[in-house]
DRENMAR-732517 format. One line per field, with one value per residue (C-alpha): z, y, x. Coordinates in pm, 1 decimal, m for minus. Layout:
BEGIN
zz	(Z, ...)
yy	(Y, ...)
xx	(X, ...)
***
This chain:
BEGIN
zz	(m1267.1, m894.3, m696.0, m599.3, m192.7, m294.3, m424.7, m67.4, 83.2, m87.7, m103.5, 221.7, 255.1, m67.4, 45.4, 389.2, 177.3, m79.5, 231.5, 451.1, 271.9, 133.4, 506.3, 675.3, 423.3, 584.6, 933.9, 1005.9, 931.6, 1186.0, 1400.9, 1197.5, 1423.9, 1714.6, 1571.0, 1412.0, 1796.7, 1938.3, 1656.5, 1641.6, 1217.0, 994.4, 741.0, 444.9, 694.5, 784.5, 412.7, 349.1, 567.9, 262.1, m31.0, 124.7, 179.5, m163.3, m324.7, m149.6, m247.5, m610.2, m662.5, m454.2, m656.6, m923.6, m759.6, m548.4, m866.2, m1102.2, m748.6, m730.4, m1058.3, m977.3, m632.8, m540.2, m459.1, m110.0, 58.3, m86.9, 24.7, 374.8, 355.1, 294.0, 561.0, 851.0, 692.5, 725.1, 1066.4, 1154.7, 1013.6, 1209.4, 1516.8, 1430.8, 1352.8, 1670.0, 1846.5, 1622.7, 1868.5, 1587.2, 1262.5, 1042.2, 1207.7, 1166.9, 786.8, 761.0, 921.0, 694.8, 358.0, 489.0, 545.2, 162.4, 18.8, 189.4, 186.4, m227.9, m165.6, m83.7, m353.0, m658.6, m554.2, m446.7, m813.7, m960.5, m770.4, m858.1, m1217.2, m1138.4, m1023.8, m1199.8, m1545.5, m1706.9, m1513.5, m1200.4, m1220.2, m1219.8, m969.6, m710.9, m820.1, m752.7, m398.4, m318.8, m474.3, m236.4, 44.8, m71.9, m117.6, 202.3, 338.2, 239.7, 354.3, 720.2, 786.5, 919.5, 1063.2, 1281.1, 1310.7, 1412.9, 1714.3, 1838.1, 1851.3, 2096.2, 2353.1, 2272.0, 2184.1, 1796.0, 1847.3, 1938.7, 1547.2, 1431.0, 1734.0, 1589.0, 1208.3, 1406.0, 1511.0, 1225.5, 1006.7, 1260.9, 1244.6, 864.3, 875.3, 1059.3, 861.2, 533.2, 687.7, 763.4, 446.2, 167.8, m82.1, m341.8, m693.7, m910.8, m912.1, m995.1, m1333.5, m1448.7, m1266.3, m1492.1, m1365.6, m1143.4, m1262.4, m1394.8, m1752.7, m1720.3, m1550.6, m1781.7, m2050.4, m1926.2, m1870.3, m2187.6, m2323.5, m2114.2, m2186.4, m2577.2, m2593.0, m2670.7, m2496.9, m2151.1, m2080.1, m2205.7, m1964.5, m1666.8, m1726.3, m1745.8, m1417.6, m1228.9, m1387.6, m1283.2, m934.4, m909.7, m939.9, m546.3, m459.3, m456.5, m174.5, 41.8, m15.0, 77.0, 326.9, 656.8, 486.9, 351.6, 672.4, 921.0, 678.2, 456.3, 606.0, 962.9, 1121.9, 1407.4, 1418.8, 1447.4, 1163.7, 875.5, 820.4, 610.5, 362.7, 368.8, 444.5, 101.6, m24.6, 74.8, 2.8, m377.3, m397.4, m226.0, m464.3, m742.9, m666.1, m604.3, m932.2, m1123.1, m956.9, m1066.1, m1426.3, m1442.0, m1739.9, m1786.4, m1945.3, m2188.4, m2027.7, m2251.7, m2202.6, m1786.1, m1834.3, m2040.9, m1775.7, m1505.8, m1735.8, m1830.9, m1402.0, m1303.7, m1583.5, m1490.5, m1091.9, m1191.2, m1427.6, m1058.8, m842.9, m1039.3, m1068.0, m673.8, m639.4, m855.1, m697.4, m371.4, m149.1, 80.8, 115.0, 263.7, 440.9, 243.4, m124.0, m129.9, m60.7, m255.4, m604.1, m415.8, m368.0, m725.8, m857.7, m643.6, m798.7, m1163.9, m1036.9, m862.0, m1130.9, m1345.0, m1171.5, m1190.9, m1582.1, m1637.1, m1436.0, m1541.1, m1876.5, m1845.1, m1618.7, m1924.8, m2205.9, m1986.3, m1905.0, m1796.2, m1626.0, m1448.7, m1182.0, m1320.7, m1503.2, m1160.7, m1049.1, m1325.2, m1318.2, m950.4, m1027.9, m1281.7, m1019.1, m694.5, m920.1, m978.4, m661.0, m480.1, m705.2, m604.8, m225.9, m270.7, m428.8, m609.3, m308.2, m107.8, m386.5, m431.0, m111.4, m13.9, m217.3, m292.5, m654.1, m746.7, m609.2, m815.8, m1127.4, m1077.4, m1009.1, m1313.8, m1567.7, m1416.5, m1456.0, m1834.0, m1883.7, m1784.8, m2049.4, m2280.8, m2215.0, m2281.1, m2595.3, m2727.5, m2671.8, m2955.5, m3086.5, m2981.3, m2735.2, m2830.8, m2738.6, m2542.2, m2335.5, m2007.6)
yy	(m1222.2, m1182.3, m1535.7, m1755.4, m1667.5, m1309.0, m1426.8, m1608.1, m1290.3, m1055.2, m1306.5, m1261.7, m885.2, m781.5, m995.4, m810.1, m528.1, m608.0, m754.1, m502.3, m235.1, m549.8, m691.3, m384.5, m325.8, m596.4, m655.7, m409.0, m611.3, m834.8, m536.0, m326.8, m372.2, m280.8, 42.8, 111.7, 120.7, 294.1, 580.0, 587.0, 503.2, 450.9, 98.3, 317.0, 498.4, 170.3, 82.3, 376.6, 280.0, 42.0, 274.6, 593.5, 379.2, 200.6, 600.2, 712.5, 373.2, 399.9, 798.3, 798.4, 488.1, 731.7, 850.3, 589.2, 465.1, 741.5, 887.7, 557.2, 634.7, 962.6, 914.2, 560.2, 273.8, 265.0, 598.2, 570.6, 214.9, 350.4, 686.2, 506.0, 258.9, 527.2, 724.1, 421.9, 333.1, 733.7, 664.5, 346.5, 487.3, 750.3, 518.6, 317.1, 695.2, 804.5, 914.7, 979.9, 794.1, 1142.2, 1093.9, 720.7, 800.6, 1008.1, 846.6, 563.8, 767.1, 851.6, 455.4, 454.7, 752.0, 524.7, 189.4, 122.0, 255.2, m119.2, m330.9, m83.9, m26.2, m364.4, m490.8, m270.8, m402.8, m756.6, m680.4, m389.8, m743.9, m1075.1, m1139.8, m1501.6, m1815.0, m1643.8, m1323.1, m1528.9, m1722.8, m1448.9, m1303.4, m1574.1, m1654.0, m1264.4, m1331.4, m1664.0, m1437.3, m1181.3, m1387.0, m1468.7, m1122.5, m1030.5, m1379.3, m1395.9, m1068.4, m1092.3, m1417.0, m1219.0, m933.3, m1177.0, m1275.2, m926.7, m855.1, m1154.4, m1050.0, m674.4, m353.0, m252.2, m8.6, m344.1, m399.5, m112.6, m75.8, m438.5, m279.5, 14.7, m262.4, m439.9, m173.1, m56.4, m350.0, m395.7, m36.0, m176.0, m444.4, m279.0, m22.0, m274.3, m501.4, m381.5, m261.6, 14.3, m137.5, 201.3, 351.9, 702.7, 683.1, 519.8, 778.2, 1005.7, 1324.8, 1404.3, 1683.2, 1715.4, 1766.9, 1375.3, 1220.2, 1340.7, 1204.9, 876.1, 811.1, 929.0, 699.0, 419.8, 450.9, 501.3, 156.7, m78.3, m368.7, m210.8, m165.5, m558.1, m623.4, m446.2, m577.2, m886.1, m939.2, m696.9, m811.9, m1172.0, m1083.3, m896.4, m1190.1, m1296.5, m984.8, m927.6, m1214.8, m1028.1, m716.7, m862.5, m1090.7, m954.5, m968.1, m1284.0, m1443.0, m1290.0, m1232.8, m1536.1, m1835.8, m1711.3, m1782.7, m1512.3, m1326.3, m1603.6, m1793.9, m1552.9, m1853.1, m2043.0, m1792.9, m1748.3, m2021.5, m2194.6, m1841.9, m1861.9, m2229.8, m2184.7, m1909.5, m2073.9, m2352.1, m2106.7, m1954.4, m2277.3, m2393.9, m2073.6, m2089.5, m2469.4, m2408.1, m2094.1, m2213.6, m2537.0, m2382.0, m2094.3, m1786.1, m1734.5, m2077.5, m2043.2, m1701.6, m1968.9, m2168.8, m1984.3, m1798.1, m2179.1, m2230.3, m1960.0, m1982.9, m2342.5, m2212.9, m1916.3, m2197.7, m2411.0, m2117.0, m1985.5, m2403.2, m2434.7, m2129.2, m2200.5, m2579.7, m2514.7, m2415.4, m2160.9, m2114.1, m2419.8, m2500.0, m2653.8, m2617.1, m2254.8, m2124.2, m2421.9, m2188.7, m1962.8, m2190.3, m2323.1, m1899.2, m1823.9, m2083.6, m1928.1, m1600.3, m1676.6, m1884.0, m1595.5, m1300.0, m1309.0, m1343.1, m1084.4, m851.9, m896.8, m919.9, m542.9, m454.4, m562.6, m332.0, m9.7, m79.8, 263.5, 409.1, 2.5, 208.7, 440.1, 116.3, m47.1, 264.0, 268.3, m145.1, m88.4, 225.1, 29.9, m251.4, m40.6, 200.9, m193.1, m285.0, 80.8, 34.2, m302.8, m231.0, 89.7, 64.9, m324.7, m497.6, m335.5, m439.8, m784.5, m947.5, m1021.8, m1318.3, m1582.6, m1610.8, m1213.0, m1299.3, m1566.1, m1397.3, m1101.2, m1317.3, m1489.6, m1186.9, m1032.6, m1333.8, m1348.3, m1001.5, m1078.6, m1337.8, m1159.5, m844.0, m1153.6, m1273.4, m917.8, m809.4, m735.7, m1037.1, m911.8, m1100.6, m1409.9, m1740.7, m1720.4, m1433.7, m1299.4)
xx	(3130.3, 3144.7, 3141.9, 2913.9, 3050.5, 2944.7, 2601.4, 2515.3, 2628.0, 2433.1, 2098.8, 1993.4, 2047.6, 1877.0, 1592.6, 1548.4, 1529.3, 1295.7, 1039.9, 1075.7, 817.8, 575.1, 591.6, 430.5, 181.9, m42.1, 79.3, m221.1, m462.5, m553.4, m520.5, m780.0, m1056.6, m867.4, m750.1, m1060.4, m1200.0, m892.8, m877.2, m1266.5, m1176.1, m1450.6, m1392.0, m1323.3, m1057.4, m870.9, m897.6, m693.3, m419.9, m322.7, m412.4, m222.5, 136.3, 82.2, 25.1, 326.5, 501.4, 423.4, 523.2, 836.8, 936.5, 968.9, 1281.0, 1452.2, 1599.2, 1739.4, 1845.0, 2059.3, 2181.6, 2289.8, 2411.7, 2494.2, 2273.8, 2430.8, 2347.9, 1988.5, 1908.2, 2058.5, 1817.4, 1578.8, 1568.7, 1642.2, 1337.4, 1108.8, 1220.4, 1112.7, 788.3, 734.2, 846.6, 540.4, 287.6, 330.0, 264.4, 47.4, m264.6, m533.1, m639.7, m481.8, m170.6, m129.9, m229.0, 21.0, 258.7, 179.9, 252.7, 619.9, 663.6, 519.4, 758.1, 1047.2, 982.5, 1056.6, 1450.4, 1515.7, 1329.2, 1391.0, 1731.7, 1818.9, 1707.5, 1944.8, 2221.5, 2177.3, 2175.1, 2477.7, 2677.3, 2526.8, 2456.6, 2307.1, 2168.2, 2342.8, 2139.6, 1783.4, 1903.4, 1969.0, 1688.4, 1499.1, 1682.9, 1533.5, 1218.6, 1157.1, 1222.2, 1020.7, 731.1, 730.3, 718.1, 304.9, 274.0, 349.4, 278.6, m77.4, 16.9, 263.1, 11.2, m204.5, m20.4, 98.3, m245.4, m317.9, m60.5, 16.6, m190.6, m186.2, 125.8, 320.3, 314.2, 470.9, 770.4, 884.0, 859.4, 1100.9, 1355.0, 1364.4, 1435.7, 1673.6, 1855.2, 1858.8, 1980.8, 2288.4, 2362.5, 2343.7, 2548.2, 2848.1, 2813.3, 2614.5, 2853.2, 2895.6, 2777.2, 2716.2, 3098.6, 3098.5, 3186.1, 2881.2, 2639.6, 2416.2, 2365.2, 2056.9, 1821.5, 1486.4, 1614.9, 1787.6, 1487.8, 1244.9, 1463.7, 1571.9, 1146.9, 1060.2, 1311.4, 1200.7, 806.5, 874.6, 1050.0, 739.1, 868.3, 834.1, 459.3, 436.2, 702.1, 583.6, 211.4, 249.3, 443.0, 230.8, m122.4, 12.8, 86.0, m226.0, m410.8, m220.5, m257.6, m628.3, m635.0, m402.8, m572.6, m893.9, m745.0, m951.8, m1288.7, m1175.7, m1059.0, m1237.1, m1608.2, m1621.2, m1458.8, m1570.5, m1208.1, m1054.7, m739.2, m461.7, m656.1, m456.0, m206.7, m512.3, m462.3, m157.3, 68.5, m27.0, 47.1, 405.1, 419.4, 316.9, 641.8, 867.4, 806.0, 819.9, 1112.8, 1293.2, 1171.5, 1305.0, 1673.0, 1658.3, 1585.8, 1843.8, 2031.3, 1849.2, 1533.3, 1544.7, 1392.4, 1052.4, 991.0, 1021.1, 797.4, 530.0, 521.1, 466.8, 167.2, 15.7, 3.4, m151.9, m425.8, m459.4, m510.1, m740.7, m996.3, m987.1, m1055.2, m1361.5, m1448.6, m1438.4, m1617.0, m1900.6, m1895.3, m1897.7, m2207.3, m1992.2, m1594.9, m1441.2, m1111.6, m882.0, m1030.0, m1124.2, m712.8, m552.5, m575.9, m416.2, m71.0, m85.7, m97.3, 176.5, 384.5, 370.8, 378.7, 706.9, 859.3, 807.2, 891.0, 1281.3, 1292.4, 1059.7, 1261.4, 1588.1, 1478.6, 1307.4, 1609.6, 1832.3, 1677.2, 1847.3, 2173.5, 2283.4, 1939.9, 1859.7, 1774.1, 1504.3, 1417.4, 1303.4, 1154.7, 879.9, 870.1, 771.1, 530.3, 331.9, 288.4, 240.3, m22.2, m226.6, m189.4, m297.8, m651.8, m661.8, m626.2, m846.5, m1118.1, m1143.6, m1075.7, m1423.8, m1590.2, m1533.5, m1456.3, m1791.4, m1822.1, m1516.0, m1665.7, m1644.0, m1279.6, m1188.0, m1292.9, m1132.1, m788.1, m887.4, m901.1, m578.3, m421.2, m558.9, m467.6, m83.2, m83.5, m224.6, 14.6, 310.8, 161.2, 105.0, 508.0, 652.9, 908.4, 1234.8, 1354.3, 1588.1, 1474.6, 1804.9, 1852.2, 1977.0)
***
């Protein structure tokens, strides 16, 4: 298996590509009112600026990965990434609120090349402990990504004009699209590629959603992270609306956000060998049930939302969804081990297709009120459990 030299190597650039899409989904939103006023955009408009990149997201994700299959995971991460700094480039020039939207969906159709693909090629070159801990090395990073990225919105906004958020997307992308071009490797070799046609892809799904293990799979980590991800969906209204705080305030939301999976991701690269997988993936489930019965406590409890207690559940979910994540991918990734590819892409459909409704239309209707919040986080969380618990038993105690 390779080294661990070639493990610290990869880490950091799989990382920058798995954050790269999740980082501009909500960099906008400090900046919403400001477009809003400059694009003469309705709410429901700027609420669309999410729901139309996480559509184009979740459909394209269809394809980044049996495309990798077929062709290489190199030339499609490296597509993808010149596509998305295109799109940027258009959204910081975009003069009218269709444009921007539209402009937002190619940043969608592009953005997934780097996550799907990029979990394909850690399981193309790690297996065991070494596999969950990479993947957990990405998924700290990663976590961070949806994290900071109003914080940093936050700030452009205080010294720049809106279009100042999406000319930094443009240069990062740019220069991620330079480094992967000088070290990001080759994983698939030729041999191993399946054929691309419609025929194959049809086939390869079909085979993937008759297996009954994967919609248990898939569920459980996207219900899970769901339960996060209806706080940074909702994070203007609940920032800005219900604990009254201003643009450079985001980091009260989200700062314990990225706390609770860095501490999660830490925790799963520790027990990587040390604790059997399903009893990481119980773990993780038992924390973030244990956050959700506190949120929905605190919000019942308290008179209004209140700095610290009302984003503390938030740190302690983000731990379990964290510690979980890496097992539960690999262990889907593992069930496919000639289409891992098209295996991502409908892992990352499942969750994108959660997370679009969530953004769309769940988000406007519960962010008004930190309780209707904290339920909602609650039965997502449940309903990832219960997704677990339902699998069918045939995965070894012992496994990756």
């Amino acid at each position: 298996m390779s080294s661990l030299r070639s493990h610290r190597r990869l880490a950091p650039l799989l990382a920058a590509l798995s954050m790269f899409g999740p980082f501009s989904i909500d960099t906008l939103f400090p900046a919403f009112p400001a477009v809003a006023a400059d694009l003469q955009a309705s709410p429901l408009a700027m609420q669309q600026t999410i729901s139309v990149y996480l559509i184009a997201f979740a459909l394209m994700s269809l394809l980044h990965g049996p495309l990798s299959d077929a062709l290489g995971r190199r030339s499609v991460i490296l597509a993808g990434v010149a596509v998305f700094t295109l799109a940027s480039i258009g959204c910081a020039l975009a003069g009218s609120i269709e444009s921007l939207l539209a402009f937002r969906a190619l940043q969608g159709v592009s953005a997934g090349a780097g996550m799907i693909v990029g979990r394909a090629i850690v399981r193309d070159c790690f297996d065991g402990a070494d596999a969950q801990r990479l993947m957990a090395s990405i998924s700290m990073i990663f976590g961070i990504a949806p994290a900071i990225a109003p914080i940093v919105g936050g700030w452009v906004i205080a010294f720049a004009h809106w279009p100042m958020i999406f000319w930094l997307l443009a240069g990062f992308s740019l220069l991620l699209l330079g480094a992967c071009a000088a070290w990001l490797p080759e994983t698939h070799p030729r041999e191993q590629r399946t054929p691309l046609s419609l025929a194959e892809l049809v086939r390869s799904y079909r085979m993937i959603l008759a297996d009954r293990m994967f919609l248990p799979l898939a569920l459980s980590g996207t219900l899970g992270f769901g339960a996060l991800f209806v706080y940074i969906a909702s994070a203007p209204a609940f920032v800005l609306g219900l604990l009254g705080l201003d643009e450079q305030s985001f980091a009260w939301l989200f700062v314990p956000a990225i706390g609770g999976m860095m501490t999660g991701s830490l925790l799963s690269g520790r027990l990587a060998g040390r604790l059997p997988p399903l009893s990481t993936i119980r773990l993780g489930f038992s924390i973030m049930l244990v956050a959700s019965a506190i949120n929905i406590a605190l919000a019942l409890a308290l008179p209004r939302p209140m700095l610290p207690w009302s984003v503390l559940p938030v740190a302690l979910h983000g731990i379990g969804v964290a510690l979980n994540f890496p097992t539960l991918a690999l262990l889907l990734l593992d069930r496919y081990p000639r289409h891992r590819g098209a295996a991502s892409s409908m892992q990352a459909f499942v969750n994108l297709l959660v997370s679009a409704v969530i953004a769309g239309g769940l988000s406007a209707l519960l962010s008004d009120s930190v309780l209707k919040l904290a339920l909602a986080a609650g039965l997502l969380s449940a309903g990832g459990a219960l997704a677990w618990w339902l699998r069918p038993r045939q995965l070894p105690e012992r496994s990756l």
